[in-house]
MDAnalysis code that builds the backbone (N, CA, C; Angstrom):
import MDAnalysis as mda
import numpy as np

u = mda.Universe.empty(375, n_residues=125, atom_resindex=np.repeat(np.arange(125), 3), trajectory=True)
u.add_TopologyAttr("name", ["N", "CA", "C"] * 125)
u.add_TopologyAttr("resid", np.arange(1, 126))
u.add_TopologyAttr("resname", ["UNK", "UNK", "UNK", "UNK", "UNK", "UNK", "UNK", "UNK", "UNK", "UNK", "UNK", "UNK", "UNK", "UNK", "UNK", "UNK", "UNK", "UNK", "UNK", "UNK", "UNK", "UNK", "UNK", "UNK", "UNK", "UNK", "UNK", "UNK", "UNK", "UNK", "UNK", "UNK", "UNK", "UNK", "UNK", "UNK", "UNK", "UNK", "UNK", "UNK", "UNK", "UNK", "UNK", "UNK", "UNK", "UNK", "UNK", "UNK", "UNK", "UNK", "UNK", "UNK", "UNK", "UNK", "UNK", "UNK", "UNK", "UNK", "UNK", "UNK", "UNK", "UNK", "UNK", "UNK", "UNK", "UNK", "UNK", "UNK", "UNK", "UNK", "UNK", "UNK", "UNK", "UNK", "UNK", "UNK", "UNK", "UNK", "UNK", "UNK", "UNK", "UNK", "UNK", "UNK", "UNK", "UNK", "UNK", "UNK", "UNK", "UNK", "UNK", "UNK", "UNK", "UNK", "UNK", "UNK", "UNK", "UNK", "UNK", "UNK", "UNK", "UNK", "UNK", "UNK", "UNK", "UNK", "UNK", "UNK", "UNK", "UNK", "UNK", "UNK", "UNK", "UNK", "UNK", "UNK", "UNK", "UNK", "UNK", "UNK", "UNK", "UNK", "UNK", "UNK", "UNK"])
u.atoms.positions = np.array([
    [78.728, 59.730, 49.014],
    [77.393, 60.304, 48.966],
    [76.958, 60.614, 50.392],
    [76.411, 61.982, 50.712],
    [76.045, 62.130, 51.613],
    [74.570, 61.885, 51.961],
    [73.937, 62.250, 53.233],
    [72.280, 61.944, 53.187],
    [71.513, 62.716, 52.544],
    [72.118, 63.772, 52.080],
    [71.255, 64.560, 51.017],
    [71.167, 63.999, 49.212],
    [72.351, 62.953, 49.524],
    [72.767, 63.055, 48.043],
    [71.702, 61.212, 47.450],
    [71.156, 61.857, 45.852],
    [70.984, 60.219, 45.752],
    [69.199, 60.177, 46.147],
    [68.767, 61.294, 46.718],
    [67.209, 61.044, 47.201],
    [66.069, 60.981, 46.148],
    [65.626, 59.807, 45.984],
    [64.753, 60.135, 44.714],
    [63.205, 58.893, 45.639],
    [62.064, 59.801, 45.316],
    [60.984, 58.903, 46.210],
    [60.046, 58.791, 44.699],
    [59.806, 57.659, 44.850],
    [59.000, 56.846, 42.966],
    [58.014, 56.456, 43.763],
    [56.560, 56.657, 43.182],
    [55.554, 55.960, 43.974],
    [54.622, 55.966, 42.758],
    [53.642, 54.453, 42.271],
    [53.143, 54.313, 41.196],
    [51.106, 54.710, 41.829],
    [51.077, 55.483, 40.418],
    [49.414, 55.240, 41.139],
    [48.705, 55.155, 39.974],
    [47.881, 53.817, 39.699],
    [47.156, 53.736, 39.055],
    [45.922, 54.924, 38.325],
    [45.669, 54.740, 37.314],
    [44.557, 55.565, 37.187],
    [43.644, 54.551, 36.364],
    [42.397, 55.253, 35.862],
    [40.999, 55.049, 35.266],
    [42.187, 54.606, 33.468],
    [41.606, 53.843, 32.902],
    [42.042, 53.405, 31.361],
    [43.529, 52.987, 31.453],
    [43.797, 52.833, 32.745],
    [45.374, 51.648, 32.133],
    [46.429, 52.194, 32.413],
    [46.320, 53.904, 32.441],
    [47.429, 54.761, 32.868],
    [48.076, 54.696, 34.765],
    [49.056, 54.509, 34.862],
    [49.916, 54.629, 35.851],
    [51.015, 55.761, 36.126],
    [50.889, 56.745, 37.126],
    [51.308, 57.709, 37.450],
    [52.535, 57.547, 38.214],
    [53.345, 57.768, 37.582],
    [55.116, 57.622, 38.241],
    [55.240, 58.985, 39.301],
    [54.886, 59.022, 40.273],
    [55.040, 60.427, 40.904],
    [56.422, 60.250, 41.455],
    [57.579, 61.304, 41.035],
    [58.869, 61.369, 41.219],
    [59.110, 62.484, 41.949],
    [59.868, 62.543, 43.320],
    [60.531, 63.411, 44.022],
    [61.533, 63.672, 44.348],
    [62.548, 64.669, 44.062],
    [63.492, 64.604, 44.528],
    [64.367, 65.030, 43.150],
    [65.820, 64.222, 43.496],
    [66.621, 64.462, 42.350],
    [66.450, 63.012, 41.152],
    [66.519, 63.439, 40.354],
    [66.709, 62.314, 39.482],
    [68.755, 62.819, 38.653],
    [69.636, 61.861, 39.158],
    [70.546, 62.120, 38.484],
    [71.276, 60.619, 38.438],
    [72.953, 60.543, 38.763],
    [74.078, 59.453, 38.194],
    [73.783, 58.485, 39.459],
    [73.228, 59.025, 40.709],
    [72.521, 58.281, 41.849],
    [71.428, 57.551, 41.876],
    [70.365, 57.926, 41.213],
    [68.966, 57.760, 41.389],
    [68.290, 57.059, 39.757],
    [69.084, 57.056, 39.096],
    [68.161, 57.469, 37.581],
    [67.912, 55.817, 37.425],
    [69.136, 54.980, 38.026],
    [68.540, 53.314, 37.637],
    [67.106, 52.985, 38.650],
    [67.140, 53.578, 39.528],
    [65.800, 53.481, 40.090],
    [64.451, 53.908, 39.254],
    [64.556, 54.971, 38.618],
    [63.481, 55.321, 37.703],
    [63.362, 54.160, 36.436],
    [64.317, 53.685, 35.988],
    [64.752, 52.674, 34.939],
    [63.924, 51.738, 35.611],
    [64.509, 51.348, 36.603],
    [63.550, 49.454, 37.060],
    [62.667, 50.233, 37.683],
    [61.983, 51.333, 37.971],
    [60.362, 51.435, 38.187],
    [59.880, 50.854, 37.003],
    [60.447, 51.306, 35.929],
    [59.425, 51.758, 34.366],
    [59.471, 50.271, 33.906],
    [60.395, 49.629, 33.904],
    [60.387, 48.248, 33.265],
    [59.448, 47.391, 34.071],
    [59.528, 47.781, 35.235],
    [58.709, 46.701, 36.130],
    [57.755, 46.794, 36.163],
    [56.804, 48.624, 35.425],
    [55.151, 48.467, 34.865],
    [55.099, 47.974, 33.887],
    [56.001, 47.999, 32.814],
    [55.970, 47.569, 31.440],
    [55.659, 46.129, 31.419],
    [56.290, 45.313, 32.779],
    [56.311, 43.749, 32.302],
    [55.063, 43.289, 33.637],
    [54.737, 44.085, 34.699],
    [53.651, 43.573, 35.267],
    [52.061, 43.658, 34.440],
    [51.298, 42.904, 35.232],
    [50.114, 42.149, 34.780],
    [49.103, 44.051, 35.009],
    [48.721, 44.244, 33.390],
    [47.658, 45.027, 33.492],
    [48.482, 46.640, 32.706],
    [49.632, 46.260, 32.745],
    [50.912, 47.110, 31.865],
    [51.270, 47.300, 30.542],
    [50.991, 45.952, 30.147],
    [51.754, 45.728, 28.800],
    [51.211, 46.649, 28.078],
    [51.341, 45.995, 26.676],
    [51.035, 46.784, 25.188],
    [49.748, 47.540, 25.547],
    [50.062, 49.023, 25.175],
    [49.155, 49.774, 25.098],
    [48.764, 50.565, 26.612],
    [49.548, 50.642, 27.597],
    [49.103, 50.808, 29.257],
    [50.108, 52.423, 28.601],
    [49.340, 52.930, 29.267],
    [50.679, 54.095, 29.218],
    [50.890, 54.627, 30.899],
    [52.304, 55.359, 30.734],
    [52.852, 55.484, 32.284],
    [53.219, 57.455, 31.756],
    [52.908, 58.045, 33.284],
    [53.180, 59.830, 33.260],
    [53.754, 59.637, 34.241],
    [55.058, 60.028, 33.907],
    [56.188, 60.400, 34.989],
    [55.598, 62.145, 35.369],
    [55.278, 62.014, 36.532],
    [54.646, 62.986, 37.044],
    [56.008, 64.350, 37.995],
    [56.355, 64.823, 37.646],
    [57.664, 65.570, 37.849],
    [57.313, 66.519, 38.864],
    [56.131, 66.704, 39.379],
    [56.058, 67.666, 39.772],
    [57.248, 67.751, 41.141],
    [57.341, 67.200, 42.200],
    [58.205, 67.000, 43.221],
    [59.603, 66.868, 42.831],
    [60.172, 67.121, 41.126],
    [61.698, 66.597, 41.281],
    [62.048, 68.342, 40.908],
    [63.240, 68.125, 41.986],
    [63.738, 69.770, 42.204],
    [65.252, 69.486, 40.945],
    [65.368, 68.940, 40.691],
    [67.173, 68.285, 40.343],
    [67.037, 67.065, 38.877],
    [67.971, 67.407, 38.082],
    [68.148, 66.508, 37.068],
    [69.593, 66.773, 36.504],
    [70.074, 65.950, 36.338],
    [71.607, 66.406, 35.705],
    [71.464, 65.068, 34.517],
    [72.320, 65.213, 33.505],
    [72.178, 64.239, 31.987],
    [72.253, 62.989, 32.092],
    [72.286, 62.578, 33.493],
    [72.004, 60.852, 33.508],
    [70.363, 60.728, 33.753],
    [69.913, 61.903, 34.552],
    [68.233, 61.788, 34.554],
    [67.597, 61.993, 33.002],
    [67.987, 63.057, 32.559],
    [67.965, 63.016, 31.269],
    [67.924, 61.672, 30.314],
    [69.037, 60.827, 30.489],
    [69.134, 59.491, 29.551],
    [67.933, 58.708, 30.152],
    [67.886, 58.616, 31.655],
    [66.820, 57.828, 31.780],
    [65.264, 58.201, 31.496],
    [65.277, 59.349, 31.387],
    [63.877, 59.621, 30.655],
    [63.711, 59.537, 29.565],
    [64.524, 59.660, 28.439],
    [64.660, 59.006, 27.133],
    [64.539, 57.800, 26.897],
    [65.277, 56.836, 28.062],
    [65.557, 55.453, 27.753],
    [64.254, 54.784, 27.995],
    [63.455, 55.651, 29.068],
    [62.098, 55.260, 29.420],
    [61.325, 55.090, 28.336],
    [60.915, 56.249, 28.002],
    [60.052, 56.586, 26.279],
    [60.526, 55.752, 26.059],
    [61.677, 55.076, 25.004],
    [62.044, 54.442, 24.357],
    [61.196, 52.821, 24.273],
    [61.780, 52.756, 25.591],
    [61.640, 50.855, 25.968],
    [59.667, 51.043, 26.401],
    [58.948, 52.135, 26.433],
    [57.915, 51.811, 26.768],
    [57.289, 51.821, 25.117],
    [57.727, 52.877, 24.228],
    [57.312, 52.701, 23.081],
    [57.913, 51.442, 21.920],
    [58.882, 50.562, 22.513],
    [58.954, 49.478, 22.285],
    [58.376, 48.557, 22.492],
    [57.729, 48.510, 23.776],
    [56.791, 47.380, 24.398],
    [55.043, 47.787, 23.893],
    [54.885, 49.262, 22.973],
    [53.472, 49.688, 21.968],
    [53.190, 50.105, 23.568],
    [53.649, 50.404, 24.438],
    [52.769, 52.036, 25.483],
    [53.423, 53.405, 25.291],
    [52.810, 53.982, 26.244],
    [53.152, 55.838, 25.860],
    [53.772, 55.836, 27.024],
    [54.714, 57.026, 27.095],
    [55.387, 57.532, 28.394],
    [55.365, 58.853, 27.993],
    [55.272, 59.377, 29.177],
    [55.246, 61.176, 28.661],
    [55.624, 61.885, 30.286],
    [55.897, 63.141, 30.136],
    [56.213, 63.846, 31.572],
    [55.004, 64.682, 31.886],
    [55.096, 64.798, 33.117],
    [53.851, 65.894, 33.265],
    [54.102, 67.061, 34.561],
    [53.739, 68.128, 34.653],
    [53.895, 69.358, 35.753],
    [55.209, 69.600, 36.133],
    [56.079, 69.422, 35.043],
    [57.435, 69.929, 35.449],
    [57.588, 71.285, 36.267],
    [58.372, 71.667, 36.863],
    [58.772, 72.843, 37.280],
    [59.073, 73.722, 36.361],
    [59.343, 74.935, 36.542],
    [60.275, 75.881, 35.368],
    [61.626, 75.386, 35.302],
    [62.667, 74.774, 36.168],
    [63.700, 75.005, 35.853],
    [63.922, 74.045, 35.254],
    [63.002, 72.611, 35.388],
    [62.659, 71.301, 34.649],
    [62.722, 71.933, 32.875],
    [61.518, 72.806, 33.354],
    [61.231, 73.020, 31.726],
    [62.453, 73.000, 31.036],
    [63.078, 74.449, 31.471],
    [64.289, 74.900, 31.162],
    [64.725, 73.958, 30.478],
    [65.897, 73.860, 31.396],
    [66.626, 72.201, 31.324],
    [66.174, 71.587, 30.277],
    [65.175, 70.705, 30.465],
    [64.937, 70.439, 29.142],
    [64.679, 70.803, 27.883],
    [63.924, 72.073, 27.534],
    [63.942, 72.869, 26.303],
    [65.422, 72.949, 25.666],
    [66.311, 73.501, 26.845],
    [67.814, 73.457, 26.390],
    [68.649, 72.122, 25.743],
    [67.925, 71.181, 25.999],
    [68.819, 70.223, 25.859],
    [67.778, 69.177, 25.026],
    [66.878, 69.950, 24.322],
    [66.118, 69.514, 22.819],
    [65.130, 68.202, 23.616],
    [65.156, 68.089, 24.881],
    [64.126, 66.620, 25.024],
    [62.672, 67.604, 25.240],
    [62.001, 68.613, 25.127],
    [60.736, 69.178, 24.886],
    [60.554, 69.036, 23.505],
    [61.522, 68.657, 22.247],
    [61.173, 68.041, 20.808],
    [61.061, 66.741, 20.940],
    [61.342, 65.785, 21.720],
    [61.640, 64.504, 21.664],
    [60.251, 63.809, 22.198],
    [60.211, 64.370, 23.404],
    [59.308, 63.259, 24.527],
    [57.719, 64.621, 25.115],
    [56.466, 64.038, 24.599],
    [55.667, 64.291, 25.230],
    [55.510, 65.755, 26.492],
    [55.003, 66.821, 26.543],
    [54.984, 67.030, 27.818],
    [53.714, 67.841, 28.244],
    [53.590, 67.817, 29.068],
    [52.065, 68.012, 29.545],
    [52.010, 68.974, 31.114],
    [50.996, 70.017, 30.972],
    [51.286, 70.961, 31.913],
    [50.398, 70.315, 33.184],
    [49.976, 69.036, 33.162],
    [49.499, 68.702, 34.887],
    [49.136, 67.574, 34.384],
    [48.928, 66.903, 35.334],
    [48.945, 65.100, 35.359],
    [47.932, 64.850, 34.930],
    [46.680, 65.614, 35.341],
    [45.296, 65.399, 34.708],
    [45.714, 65.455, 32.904],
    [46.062, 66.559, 32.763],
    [46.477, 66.573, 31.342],
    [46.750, 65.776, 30.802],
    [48.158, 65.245, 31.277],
    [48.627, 63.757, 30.672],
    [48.054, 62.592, 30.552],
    [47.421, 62.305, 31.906],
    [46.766, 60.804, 31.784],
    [45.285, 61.002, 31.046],
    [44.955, 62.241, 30.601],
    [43.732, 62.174, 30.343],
    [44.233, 62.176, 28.615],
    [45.151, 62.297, 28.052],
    [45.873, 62.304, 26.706],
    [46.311, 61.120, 26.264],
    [46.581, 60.393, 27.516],
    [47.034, 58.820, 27.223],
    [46.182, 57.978, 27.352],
    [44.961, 58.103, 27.994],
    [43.519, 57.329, 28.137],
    [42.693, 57.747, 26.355],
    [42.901, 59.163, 26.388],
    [42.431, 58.832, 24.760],
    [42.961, 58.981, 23.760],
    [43.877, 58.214, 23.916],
    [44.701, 57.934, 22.197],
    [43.881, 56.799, 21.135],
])
């Protein structure tokens, strides 16, 4: 791996009703994607997270995804709608979109055209 390769910057930001904003930059792929994994588990099980907190992986900054970012955004949803919270994406790029439309996770998982959008969808459920 070179210094380009593997760059993924996760930074959590609280919001108003419980929601926490995963702002993701960079690539999410076979380098980076367990990092997104133990972000998400580690809101799920901290104090003010649990049942019912929901988390927006906020996409806007990720240029890159190849099918291991993919699993981990699935695996996310999954284990957060196991623990009774929401996970959803928000301000993807176009080629994000893409990508995903192609590969059926815009049927699967939530998506939302800006973060306001999202967290304001997961505050009133």
């Amino acid at each position: 791996m070179n210094e380009t390769e593997g760059t993924l910057a996760i930074s959590a930001h609280p919001s108003p009703g419980g929601v926490v904003v995963l702002r993701l930059a960079g690539e999410l792929d076979h380098h980076t994607g367990a990092r997104l994994g133990h972000a998400v588990e580690d809101l799920l099980h901290s104090t003010g997270a649990g049942a019912g907190a929901g988390i927006v992986a906020d996409l806007s900054g990720l240029y890159y995804c190849d099918s291991t970012g993919i699993t981990t955004i699935i695996t996310a949803h999954d284990r957060a709608r196991a623990t009774g919270s929401s996970f959803c994406v928000a301000a993807p790029s176009p080629a994000i979109v893409q990508l995903f439309r192609m590969t059926g996770l815009d049927q699967v998982l939530p998506f939302h055209p800006s973060v306001e959008d999202a967290v304001d969808a997961l505050s009133n459920r």
